[in-house]
ROKOL-934756 format. One record per residue (C-alpha): x, y, z; residue number from 1. Coordinates in Angstrom, 2 decimals, always signed. Layout:
N
X_Y_Z_NUM
...
END
This chain:
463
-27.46_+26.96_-9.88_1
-26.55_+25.24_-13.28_2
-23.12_+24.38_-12.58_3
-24.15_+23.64_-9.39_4
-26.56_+20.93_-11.05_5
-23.17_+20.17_-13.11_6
-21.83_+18.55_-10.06_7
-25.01_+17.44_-8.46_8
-25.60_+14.57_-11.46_9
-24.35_+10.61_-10.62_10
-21.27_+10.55_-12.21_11
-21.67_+8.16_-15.44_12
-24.63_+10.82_-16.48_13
-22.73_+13.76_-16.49_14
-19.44_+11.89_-17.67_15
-19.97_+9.24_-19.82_16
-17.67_+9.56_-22.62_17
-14.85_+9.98_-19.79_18
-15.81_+6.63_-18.31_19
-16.85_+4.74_-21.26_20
-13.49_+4.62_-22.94_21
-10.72_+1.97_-22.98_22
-12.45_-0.30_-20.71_23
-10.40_-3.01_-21.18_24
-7.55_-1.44_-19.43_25
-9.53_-1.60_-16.30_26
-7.67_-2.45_-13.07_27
-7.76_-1.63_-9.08_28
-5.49_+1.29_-9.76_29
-6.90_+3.17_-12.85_30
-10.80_+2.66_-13.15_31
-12.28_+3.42_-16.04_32
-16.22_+3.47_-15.82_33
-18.56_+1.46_-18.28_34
-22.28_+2.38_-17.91_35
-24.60_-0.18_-15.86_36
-28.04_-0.34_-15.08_37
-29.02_+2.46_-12.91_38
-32.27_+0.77_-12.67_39
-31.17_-2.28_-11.55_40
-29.46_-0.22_-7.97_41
-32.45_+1.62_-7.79_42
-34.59_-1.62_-7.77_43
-31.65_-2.91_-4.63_44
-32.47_-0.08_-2.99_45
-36.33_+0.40_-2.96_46
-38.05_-2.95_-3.64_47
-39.46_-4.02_-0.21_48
-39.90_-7.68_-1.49_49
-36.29_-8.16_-1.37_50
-35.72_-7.75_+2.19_51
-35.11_-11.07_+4.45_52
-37.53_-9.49_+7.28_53
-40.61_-11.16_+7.43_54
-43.38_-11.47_+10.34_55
-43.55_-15.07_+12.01_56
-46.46_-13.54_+14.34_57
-49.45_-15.85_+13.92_58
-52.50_-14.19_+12.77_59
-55.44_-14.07_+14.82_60
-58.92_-14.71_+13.34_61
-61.68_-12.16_+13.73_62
-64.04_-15.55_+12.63_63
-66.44_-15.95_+15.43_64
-66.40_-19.46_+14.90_65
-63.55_-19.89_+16.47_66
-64.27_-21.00_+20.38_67
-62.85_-19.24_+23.30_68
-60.10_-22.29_+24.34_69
-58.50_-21.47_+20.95_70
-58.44_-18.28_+20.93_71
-56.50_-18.25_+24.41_72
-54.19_-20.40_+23.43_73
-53.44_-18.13_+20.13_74
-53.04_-15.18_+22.30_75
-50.74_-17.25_+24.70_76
-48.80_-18.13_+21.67_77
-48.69_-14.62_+20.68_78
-47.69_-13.27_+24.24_79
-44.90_-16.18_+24.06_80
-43.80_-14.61_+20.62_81
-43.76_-11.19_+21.89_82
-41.76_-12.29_+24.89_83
-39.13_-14.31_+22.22_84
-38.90_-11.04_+20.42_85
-38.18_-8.51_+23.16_86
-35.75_-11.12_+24.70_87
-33.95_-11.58_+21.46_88
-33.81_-7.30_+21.48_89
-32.46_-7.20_+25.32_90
-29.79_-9.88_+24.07_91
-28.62_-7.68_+21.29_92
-28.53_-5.05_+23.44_93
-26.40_-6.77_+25.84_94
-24.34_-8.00_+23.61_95
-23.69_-4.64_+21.81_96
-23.09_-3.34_+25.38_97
-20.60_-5.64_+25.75_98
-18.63_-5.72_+23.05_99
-18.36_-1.48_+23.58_100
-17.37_-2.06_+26.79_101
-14.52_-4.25_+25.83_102
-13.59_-2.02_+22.73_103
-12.87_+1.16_+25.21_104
-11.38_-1.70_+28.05_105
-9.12_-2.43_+24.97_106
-8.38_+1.32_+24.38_107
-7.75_+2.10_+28.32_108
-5.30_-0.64_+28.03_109
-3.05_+0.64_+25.55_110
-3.18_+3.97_+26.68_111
-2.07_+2.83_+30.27_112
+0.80_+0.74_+28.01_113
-0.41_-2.50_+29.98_114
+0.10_-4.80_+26.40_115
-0.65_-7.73_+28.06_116
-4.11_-6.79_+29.56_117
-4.81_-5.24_+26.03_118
-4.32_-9.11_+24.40_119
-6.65_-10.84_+26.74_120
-9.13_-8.22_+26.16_121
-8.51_-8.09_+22.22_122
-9.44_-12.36_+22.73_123
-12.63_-11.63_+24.33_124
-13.49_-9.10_+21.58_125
-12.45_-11.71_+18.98_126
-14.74_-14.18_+20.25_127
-17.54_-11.74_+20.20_128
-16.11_-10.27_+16.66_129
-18.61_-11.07_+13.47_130
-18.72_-10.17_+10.08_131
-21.81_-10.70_+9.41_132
-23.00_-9.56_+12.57_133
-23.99_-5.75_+13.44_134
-21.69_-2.91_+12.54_135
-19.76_-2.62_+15.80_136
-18.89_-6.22_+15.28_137
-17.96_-5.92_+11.99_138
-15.70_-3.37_+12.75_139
-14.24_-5.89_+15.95_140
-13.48_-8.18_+13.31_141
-11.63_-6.14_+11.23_142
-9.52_-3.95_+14.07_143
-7.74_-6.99_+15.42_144
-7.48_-9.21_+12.59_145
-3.60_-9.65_+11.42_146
-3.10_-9.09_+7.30_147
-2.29_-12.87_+7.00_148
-5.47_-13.78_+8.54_149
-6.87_-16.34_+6.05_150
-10.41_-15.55_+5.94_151
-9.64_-11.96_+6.07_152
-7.47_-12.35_+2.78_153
-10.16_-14.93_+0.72_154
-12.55_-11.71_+1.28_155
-10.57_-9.60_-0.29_156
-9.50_-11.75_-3.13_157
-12.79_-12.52_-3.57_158
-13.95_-8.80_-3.73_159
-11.34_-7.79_-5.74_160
-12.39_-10.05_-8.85_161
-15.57_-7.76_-8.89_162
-13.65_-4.61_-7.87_163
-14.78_-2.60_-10.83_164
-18.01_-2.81_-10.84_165
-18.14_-2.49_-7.06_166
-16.43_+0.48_-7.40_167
-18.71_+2.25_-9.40_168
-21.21_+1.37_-7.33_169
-19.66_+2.58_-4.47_170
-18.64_+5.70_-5.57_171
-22.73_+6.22_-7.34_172
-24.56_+4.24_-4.35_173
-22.86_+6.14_-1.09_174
-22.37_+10.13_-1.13_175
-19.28_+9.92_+0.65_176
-17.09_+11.03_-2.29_177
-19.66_+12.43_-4.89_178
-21.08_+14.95_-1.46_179
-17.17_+16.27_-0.99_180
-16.99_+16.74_-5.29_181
-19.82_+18.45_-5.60_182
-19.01_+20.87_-2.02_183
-15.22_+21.44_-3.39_184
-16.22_+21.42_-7.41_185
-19.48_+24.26_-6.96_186
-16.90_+25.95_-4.69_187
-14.42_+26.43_-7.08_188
-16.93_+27.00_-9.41_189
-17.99_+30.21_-8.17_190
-14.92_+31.72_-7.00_191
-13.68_+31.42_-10.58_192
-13.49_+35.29_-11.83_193
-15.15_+36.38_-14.66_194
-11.98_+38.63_-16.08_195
-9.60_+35.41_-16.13_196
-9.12_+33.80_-19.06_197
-7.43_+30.73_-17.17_198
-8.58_+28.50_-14.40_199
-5.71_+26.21_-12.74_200
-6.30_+23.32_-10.34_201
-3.80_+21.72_-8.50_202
-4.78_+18.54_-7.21_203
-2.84_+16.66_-4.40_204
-3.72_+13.26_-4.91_205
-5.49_+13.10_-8.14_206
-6.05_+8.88_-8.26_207
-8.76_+8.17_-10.94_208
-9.67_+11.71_-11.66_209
-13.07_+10.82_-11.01_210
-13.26_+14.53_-9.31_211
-12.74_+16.46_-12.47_212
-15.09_+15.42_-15.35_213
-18.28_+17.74_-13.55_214
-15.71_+20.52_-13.42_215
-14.25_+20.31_-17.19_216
-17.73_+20.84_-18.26_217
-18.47_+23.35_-16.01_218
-14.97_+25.50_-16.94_219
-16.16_+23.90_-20.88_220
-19.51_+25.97_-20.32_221
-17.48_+29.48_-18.96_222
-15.22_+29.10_-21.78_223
-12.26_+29.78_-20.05_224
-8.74_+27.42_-20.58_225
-7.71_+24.71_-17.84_226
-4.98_+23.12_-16.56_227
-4.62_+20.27_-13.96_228
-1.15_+19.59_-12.11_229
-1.18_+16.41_-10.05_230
+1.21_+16.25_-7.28_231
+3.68_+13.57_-7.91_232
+3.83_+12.65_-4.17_233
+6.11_+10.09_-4.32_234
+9.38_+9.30_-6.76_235
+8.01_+5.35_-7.55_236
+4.61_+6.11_-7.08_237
+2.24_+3.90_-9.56_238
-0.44_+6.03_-9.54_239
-1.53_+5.38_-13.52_240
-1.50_+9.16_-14.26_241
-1.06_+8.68_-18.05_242
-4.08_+6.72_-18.03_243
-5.36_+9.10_-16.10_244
-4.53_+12.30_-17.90_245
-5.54_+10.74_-21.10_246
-9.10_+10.30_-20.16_247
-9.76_+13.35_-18.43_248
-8.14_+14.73_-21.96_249
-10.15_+13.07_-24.04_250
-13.33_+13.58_-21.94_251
-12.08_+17.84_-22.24_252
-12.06_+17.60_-26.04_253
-14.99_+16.51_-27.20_254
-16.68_+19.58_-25.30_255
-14.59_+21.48_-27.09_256
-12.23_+22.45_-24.10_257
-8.67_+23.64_-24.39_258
-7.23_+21.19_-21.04_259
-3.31_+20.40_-20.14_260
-3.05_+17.99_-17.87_261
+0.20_+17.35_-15.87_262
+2.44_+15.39_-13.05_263
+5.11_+17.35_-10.87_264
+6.35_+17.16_-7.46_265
+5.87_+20.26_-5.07_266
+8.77_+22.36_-5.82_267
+8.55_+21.90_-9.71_268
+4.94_+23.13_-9.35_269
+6.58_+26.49_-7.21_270
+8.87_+26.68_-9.44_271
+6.43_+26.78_-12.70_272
+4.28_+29.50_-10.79_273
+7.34_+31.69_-9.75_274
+7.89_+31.78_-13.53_275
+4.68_+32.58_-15.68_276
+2.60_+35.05_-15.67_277
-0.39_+34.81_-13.52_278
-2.44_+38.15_-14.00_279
-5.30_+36.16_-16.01_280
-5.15_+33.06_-13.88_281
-7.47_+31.92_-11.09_282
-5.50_+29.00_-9.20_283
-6.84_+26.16_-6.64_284
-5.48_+24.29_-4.95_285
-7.89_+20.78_-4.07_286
-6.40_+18.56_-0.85_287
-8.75_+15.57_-0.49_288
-7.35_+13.05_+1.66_289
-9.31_+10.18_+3.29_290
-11.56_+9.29_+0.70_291
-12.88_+5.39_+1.10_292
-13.19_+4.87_-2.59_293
-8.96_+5.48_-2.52_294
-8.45_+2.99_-0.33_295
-5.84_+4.74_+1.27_296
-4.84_+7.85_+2.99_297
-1.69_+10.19_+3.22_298
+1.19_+10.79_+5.52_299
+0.22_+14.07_+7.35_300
+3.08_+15.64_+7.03_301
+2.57_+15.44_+3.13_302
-0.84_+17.19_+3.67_303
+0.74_+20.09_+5.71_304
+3.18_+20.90_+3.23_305
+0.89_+20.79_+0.69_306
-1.38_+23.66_+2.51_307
+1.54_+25.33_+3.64_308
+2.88_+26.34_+0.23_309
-0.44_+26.44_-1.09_310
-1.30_+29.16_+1.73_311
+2.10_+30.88_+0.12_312
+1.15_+30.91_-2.87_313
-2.48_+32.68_-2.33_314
-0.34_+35.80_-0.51_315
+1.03_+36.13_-4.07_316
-1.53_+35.11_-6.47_317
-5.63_+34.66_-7.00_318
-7.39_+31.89_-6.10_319
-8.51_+29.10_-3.28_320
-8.49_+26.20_-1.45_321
-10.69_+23.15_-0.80_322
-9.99_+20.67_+1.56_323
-12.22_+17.59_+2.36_324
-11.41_+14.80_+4.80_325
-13.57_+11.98_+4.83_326
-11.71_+10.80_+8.08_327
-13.16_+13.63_+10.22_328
-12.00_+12.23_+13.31_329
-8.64_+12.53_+12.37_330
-9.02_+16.74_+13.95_331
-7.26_+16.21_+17.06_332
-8.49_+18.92_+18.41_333
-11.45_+17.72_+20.47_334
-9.00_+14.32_+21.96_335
-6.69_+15.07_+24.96_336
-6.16_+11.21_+25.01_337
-5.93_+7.93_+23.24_338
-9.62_+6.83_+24.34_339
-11.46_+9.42_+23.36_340
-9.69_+9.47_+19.96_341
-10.35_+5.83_+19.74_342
-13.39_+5.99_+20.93_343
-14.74_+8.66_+17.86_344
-13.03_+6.34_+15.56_345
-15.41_+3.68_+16.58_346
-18.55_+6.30_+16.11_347
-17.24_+7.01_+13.12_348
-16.94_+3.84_+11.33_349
-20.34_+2.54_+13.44_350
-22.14_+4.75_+11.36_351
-20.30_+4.55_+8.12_352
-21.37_+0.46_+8.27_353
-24.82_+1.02_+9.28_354
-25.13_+3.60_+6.44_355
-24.01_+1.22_+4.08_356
-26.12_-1.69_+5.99_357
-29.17_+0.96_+5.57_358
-28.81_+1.08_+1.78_359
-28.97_-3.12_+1.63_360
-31.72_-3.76_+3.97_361
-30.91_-6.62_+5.22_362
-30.71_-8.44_+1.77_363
-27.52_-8.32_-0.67_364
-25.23_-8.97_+1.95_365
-22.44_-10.54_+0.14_366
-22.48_-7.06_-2.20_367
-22.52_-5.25_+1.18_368
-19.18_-7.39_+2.41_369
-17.59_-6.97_-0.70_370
-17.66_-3.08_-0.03_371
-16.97_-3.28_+2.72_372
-13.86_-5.62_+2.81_373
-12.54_-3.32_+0.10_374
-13.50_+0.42_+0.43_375
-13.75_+0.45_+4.76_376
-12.16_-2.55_+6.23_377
-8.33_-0.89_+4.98_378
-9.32_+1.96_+7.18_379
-9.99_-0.19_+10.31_380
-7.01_-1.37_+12.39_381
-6.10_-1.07_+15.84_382
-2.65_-0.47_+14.70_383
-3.18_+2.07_+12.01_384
-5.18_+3.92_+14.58_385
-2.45_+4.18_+16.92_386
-0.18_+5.06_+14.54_387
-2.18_+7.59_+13.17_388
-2.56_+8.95_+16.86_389
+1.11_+9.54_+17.30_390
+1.51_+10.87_+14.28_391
-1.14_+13.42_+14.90_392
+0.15_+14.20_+18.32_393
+3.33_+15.23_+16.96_394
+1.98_+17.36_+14.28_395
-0.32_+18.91_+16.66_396
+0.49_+22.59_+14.86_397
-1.38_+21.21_+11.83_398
-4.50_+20.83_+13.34_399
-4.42_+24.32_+14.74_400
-3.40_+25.63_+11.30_401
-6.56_+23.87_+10.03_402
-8.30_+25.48_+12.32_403
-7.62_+29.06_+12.07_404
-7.74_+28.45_+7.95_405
-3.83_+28.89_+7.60_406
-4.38_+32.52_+8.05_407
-6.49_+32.75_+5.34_408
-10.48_+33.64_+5.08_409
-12.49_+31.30_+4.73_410
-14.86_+31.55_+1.68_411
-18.62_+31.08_+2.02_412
-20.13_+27.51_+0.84_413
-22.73_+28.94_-1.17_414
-26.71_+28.39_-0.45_415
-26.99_+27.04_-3.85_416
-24.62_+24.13_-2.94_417
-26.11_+23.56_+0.13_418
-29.56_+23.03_-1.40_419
-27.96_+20.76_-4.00_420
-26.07_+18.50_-1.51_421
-29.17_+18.29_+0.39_422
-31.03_+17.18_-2.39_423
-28.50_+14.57_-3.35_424
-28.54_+12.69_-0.26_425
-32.32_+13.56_+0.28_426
-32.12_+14.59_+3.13_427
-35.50_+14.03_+5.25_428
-36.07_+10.81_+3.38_429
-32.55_+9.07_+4.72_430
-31.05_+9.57_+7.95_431
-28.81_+12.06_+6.02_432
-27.94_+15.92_+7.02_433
-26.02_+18.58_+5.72_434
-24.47_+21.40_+7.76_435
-22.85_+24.48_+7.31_436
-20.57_+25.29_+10.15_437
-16.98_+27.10_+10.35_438
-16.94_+30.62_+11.39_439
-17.38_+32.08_+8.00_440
-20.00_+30.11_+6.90_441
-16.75_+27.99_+4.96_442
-17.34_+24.35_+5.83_443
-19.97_+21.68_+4.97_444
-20.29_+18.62_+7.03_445
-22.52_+15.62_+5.91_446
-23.53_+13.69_+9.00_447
-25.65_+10.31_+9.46_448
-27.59_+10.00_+12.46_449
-25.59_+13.52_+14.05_450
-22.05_+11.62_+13.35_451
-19.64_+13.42_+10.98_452
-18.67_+12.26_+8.07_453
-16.95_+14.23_+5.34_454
-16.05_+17.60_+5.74_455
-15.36_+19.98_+3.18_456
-13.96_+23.39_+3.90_457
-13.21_+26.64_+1.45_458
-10.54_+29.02_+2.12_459
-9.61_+32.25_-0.23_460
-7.24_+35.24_-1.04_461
-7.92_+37.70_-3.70_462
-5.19_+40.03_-4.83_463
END
């Protein structure tokens, strides 16, 4: 339960030191945290007086005074009201209606390969497309809208003057991220041995490191040795590992930890394993792909050979795997065709905007857009959804590798984990819920409203 409470804590309490450091180096590809006021978010968050929604209801006096003539006429005005109100509802409704209707039209169309039907319905959409309208028409707006769109780039130039501190918030604010650290981190956690002397985690896209810092101390508090490998993924990849491996270093030493962090490409890191000595060493190997707060996601391909000689590995040698994928509808498993595959792509990213619309309230909205033009709108395209369908499709054998574990047995997300990510998104006080499914008990989902959106699953090998 300890280290579980390790992993459970917002990420500039447990890691301060880590994030603190250097922060003038600061830059969209290597964040460095500073502290801010966590008061200040939870103020955002719970201060009713900040919210735009106010009654425009007149009141009606219980003063007897008042004659009969005026009091009809206030409860004709309030009737007329009411009927405003519930017509302005059936209008929304409508309109939401609508634009679904032409959303799935859209997808029908491309499937059927009719390109021109599929641009006269992408106009109408357009028309109907908002972004500061409701989520399925902020998503419109960003499926069809071409990179050189104008407005589309101001937003994002805007948002990236303030993309520090809106990443922090991001990453603190929304459990997307922090839910899939703490379900892979208290996994690995508790699979560690107690006769090894050596924990080693190999990380396939390592980015800011913002993963590790909850781990370090927990590995800091076993007193046991680590070392992290990044996978160098590709040969001119700017990924700002030194940056990287210097503050996760730093962070290591003043806990007193003996950490080696390091960069190699797949077969260097077979290679290195084929060699030592691995009798004292508990290895895992952590595949997060998807994650908003990257702003980007990996070729699958890359993923499958990662797993693949990860999966190798375990027949020879201790240890485990965590996989989380914030893009859960990316499992192909469940989507025979185009539509339906589209179609859970749009129920996915519905409720990832209303859960970040929940959080604001209606007020904040231009901290809202700036979120969301940086950390969901690079997810949303029409064409990197089709792309990402054929590419799927033709790696269809992944998807049933990920499925049966890659062989492997899947290890048990602990009840102690569970109880932790349910207390971190608070789950009966947001629309929040955390699941254990998989048939070993080896995968945690967090959903909003019953839609999926980050799974993390556990598989293991002892020798």
């Amino acid at each position: 339960m300890v280290l579980s409470k390790l992993l459970l804590q917002p990420s500039l309490q447990i890691s301060y030191s880590y994030f603190h450091s250097n922060l003038d180096q600061c830059n969209p590809k290597m964040i460095v945290f500073e502290t801010y006021d966590h008061q200040v978010f939870s103020n955002i968050i719970t201060t009713p007086e900040n919210s735009s929604v106010s009654s425009n209801f007149p009141v009606l006096s219980n003063d007897s005074g008042h004659d009969h003539d005026h009091d009809r006429v206030d409860m004709h005005t309030h009737s007329l009201v009411n009927t405003q109100w519930f017509d302005d509802e059936t209008m929304e409704f409508d309109s939401q209606t609508g634009i679904k209707n032409l959303l799935m039209a859209y997808a029908d169309a491309i499937e059927m390969e009719q390109e021109e039907l599929a641009k006269v319905i992408v106009k109408c959409i357009s028309e109907k497309a908002n972004l500061n309208g409701s989520p399925l028409e902020r998503i419109a707006f960003n499926l069809f809208q071409p990179d050189e769109n104008q407005e589309k780039a101001y937003l994002f130039q805007e948002s990236l003057t303030n993309y520090v501190p809106a990443f922090r918030a991001f990453y603190d604010i929304f459990p997307y991220a922090r839910f899939a650290h703490l379900a892979a981190g208290s996994t690995i956690i508790e699979a560690v041995p107690t006769h090894v002397d050596l924990v080693h985690i190999i990380d396939f896209d390592i980015c800011e490191g913002i993963q590790w810092p909850p781990v370090i101390e927990a590995i800091a508090r076993l007193k046991k040795s680590l070392i992290i490998t990044s996978i160098k993924l590709d040969q001119d990849q700017d990924s700002g590992f030194v940056q990287t491996r210097w503050h996760l270093c730093n962070f290591a030493r003043s806990l007193g930890l003996n950490l080696k962090v390091q960069e190699m490409c797949v077969s260097q890191m077979v290679k290195e394993m084929d060699e030592r000595q691995l009798g004292s060493e508990f290895t895992a190997f952590n595949c997060m792909i998807g994650h908003l707060h990257t702003r980007r996601t990996r070729k699958t391909n890359q993923v499958m050979n990662f797993l693949e000689v990860a999966t190798g590995l375990l027949a020879k040698h201790q240890g485990i795997i965590t996989f989380g994928d914030d893009l859960e509808v990316e499992r192909m498993r469940d989507y025979s065709d185009f539509c339906s595959f589209f179609n859970k792509n749009l129920a996915h990213y519905n409720a990832l905007y209303e859960s970040m619309e929940w959080v604001f309230r209606g007020f904040l909205n231009e901290a809202r857009l700036a979120m969301e033009t940086l950390f969901l709108a690079p997810f949303v395209s029409s064409k990197s959804w089709f792309e990402k369908w054929e590419e799927r499709r033709e790696n269809e054998l992944f998807d049933m590798n990920l499925q049966k574990g890659f062989g492997l047995k899947g290890e048990r997300m602990s009840v102690e984990s569970w109880n932790e990510a349910v207390e971190m998104v608070k789950e009966g006080e947001t629309p929040y819920r955390i699941r254990i499914e998989g048939e070993y008990g080896n995968e945690m989902v967090l959903e909003w409203k019953g839609t999926p959106l980050v799974r993390v699953c556990a598989w293991k090998v002892t020798t």
